[in-house]
N, C-alpha and C positions, 0 to 999 in steps of 0.2 A: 548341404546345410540341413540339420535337422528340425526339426520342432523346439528345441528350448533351446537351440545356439541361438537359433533367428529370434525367440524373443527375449532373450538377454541381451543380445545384439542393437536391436530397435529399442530398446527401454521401455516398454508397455506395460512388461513387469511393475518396472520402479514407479509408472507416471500418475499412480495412484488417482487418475483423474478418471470422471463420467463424462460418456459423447452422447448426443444425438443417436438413437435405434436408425436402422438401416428403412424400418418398414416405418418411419414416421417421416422418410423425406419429402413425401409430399405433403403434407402439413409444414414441413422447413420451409418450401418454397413459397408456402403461402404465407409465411409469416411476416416476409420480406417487404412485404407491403402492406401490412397492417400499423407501422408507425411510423410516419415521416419523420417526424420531432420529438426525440426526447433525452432524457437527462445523464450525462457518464459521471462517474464516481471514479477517481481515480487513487488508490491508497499505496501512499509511501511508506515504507519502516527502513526504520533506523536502523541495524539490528548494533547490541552493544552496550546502549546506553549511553546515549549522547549527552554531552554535557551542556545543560541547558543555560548556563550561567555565562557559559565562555561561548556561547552563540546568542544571547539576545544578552548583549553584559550591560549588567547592571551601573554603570560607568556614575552616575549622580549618586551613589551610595559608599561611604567612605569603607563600610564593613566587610565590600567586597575585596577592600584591597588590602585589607590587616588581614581577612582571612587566608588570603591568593596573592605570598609577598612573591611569588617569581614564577607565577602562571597565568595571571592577569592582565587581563587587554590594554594596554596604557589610553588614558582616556582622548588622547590626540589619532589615536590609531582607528576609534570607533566612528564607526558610521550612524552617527547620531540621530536618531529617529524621535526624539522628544530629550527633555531636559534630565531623564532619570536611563535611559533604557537606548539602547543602540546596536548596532547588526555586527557582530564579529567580522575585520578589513578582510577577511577572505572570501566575507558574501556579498562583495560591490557589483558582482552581477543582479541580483535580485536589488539593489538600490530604485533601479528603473520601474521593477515590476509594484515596488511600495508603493514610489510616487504615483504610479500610474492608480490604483487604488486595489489592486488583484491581488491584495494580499492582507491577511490578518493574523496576527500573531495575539495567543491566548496562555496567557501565565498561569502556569503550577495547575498544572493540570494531571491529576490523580485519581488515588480511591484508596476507602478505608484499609485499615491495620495494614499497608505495603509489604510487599517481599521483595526481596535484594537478588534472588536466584538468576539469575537470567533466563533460566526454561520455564521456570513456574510464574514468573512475572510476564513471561512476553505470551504464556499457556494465557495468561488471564485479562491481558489486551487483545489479545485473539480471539479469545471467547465469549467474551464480554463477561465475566464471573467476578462473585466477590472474591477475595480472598481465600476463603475458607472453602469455595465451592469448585468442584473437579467436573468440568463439560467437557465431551468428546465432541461438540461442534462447536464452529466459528459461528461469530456471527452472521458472514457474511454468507455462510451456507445455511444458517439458518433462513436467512432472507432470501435463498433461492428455495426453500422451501416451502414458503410461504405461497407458495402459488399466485405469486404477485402478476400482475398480466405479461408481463416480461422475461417470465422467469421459465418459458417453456421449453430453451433448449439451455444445452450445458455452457454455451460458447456464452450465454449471460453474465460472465464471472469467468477472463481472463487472468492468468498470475504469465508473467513473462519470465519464466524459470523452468528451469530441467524438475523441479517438481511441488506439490502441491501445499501451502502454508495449511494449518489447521482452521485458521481462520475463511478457508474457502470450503471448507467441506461441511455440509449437510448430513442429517438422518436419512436422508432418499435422496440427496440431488449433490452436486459436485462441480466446483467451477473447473479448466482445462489449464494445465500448466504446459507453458511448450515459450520456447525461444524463438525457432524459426519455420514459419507456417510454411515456409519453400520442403523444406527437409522433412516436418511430418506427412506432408503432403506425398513426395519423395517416395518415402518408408510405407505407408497405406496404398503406393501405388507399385508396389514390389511384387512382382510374378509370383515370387514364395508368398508371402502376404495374404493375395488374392487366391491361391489356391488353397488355401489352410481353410480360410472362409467358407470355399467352395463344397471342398472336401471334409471336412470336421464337422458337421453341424452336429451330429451324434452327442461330440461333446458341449453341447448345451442344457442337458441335464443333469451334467454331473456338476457337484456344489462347488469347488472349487475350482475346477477347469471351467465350467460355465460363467460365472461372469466375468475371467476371463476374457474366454471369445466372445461375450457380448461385448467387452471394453472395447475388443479388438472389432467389431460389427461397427460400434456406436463412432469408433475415432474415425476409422472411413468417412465415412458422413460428415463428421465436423469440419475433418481435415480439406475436403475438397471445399465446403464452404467458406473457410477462411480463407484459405490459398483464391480461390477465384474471386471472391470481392477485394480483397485487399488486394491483389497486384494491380488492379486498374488505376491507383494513384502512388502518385512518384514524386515524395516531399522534395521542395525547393530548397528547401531553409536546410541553411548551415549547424550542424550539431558538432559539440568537444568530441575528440578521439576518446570516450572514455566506457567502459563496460556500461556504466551509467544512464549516459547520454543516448547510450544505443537500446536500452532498455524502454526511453521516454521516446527514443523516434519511432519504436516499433508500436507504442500504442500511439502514439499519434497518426501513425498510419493507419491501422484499426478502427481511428476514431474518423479522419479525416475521407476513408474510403466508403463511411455507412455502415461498418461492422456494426450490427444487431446486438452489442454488447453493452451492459450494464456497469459493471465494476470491471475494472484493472486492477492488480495489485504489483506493486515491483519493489524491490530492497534494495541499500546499498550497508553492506555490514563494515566492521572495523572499526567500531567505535567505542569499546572496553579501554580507555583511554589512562591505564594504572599508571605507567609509565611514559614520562618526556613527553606528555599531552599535547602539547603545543602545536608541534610541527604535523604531530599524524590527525588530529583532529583539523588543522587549519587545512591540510591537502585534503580531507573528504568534503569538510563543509563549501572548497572549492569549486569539485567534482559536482557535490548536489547544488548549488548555488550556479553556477554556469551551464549544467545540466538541465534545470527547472526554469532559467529564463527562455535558452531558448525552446523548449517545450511550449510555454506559454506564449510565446510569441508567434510560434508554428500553428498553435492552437486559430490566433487572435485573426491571422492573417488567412487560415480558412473560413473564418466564422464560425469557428465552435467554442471560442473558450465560453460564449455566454451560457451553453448549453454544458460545460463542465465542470462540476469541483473536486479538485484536488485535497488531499490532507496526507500531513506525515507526523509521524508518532515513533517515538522510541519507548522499549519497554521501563525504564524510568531515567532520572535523572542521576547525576552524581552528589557526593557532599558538598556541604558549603566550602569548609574548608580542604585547602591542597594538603596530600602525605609527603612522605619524605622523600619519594622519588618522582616531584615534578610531575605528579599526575594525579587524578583524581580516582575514588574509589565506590561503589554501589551509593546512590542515594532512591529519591523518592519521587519527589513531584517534578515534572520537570515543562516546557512549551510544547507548544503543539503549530504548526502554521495552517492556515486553509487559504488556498487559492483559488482563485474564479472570475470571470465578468461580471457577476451578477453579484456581488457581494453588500449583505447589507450593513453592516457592519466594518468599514476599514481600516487599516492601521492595527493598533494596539487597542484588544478586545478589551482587557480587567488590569486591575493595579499591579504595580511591577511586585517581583518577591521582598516577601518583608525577613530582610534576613537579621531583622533582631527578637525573631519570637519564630525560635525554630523547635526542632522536636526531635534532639538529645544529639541537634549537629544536622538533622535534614529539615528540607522546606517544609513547608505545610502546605495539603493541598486547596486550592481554594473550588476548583470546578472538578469533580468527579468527570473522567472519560466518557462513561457511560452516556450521561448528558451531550459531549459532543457526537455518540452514534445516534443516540438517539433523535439530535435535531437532524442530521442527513438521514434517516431514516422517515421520520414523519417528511420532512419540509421536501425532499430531495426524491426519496425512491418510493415516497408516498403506499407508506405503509405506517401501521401503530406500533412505535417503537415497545410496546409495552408486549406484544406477541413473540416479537423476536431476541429481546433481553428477558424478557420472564418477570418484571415489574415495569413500572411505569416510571420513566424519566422525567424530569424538565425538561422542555425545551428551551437554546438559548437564540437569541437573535444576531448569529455575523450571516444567517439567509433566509 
């Protein structure tokens, strides 16, 4: 095997992630015991464009069903969470986690002059940008830059994917996208691998091969750090068969073993919902809905959910009204949920959507996005939101 089969082969190429330097791992070991207690972030996306109307339905407003005569939730069907607003029958899983209080659900949640694109919209949930503005960093890599005290290796900022969201990358720093810490583990511990390391250093000064083999220095180091703290626990709790589910058990292993990580990010896609909406929305909101309790439950019964919050976002909403083909098409503002123990705020954050003062057929939004990074950013990873978005937010009160 040669030099570029084996790293087309391993994917190091594609994984577009930064590790931990090989000469900084004694400082990794030390770091290990620098924080007994502290806070995980863990971010859902949507991808798609979920429809937020046909998942928190607006069942106490007549308008939702002149709009939506044969895609609308029949109001005996809703999981009634107050007299206007209720949970789509397909998220009777998360009923339990309402009741319990671990959950907030926050209406029409946007930003000015919207786009419909799916790239450029979910670029600007990612980024945290207005509209009009083009960042090559996420937020959430912005906030590993930030040289927050936590922010000193890359495993800070887990994505459980073959590779890396924009919203994890940094100006200088990079969170690590990988599925299964057994296998990169695996692949860093390959005879080819370690002799490439051995033998190559030469090519560390060349521009393009060099960070490279620094990536390839740096993944070494991460990969044996994850792999050896995370296999020391071995979740009890029952998880669905679903690509999902196994994305929530892997960070809750992560979380529940002491992984030294900050943010998690994970996605469940398929929700461009044009066509025969129904059926293919009602099976993901399933997926995520049975997915997320038990996550949270896994959480509850280690002890950590007080120490975690969860949020999931899609890059917008769809129209009010259904097209002609039983499905829905690009909208705007759409909900957001946050999960947690500690939540100060529970239930139903702000007023349901006012679907009679819309804007030319979409919602309006009433809380800018930016505002909810901004409160886990101050309140949560305790940092000034205002560094890491480039203005200054409000903060809101669900922590």
């Amino acid at each position: 095997m040669n030099r570029r089969t084996f790293l087309r082969n391993t994917g190091f190429v594609a994984a577009g992630s930064l590790f931990v330097p090989a000469f900084m791992k004694p400082l990794e070991a030390m770091a290990l015991d620098e924080l007994s207690l502290y806070k995980n972030l863990v971010v859902i996306q949507l991808s798609g464009g979920n429809d937020g109307l046909n998942t928190v339905v607006p069942f106490g407003n007549d308008i939702y069903y002149q709009k939506r005569k044969s895609i609308a939730i029949k109001p005996d069907e809703v999981i009634k969470l107050n007299d206007m607003q209720g949970l789509n029958p397909n998220m009777a899983a998360l009923q339990e986690i309402y009741d319990q209080g671990w959950m907030t659900i926050i209406n029409e949640v946007g930003y000015p002059n919207p786009d419909r694109s799916h790239f450029r919209s979910m670029d600007i949930w990612q980024t945290g940008s207005d509209s009009n503005q083009f960042l090559s960093t996420g937020w959430i890599g912005r906030y590993l830059d930030s040289n927050c005290q936590t922010c000193k290796f890359p495993y800070t900022a887990i994505e459980v994917d073959d590779s890396l969201s924009l919203a994890m990358k940094g100006e200088t720093k990079k969170g690590i996208a990988l599925k299964d810490p057994a296998a990169l583990f695996r692949n860093t511990n390959d005879p080819f691998f370690k002799a490439m390391l051995q033998n190559d250093k030469e090519h560390l000064d060349e521009d393009n091969l060099g960070y490279l083999y620094k990536t390839m220095i740096e993944t070494s180091s991460s990969a044996s750090y994850i792999q050896n703290t995370s296999k020391i626990y071995q979740s009890k709790s029952t998880y669905p068969n679903s690509g999902f589910a196994n994305q929530l058990k892997t960070v809750s292993k992560f979380i529940s073993s002491g992984l030294k990580t900050r943010v998690y990010y994970v996605s469940l896609s398929g929700f461009d919902t044009h066509v025969n909406q129904v059926g293919q929305q009602g099976n993901l909101l399933k997926q995520y809905s049975e997915g997320m309790a038990a996550f949270l439950k896994d959480l509850k019964t280690n002890n950590k959910l007080d120490d975690t919050l969860v949020i999931t976002f899609s890059e917008f909403g769809r129209r009010v009204e259904q097209n002609a083909s039983n499905g829905t098409d690009h909208g705007t503002a759409n909900n957001m949920f946050i999960f947690g123990g500690k939540l100060k705020k529970q239930g139903i954050f702000n007023a349901a959507p006012n679907l009679s003062d819309l804007d030319t057929g979409d919602l309006k939004y009433q809380l800018d996005f930016r505002q909810v990074y901004g409160t886990i950013l101050d309140k949560w990873l305790d940092v000034n939101n205002a560094d890491i978005l480039n203005k200054k937010f409000n903060t809101l009160d669900f922590i």
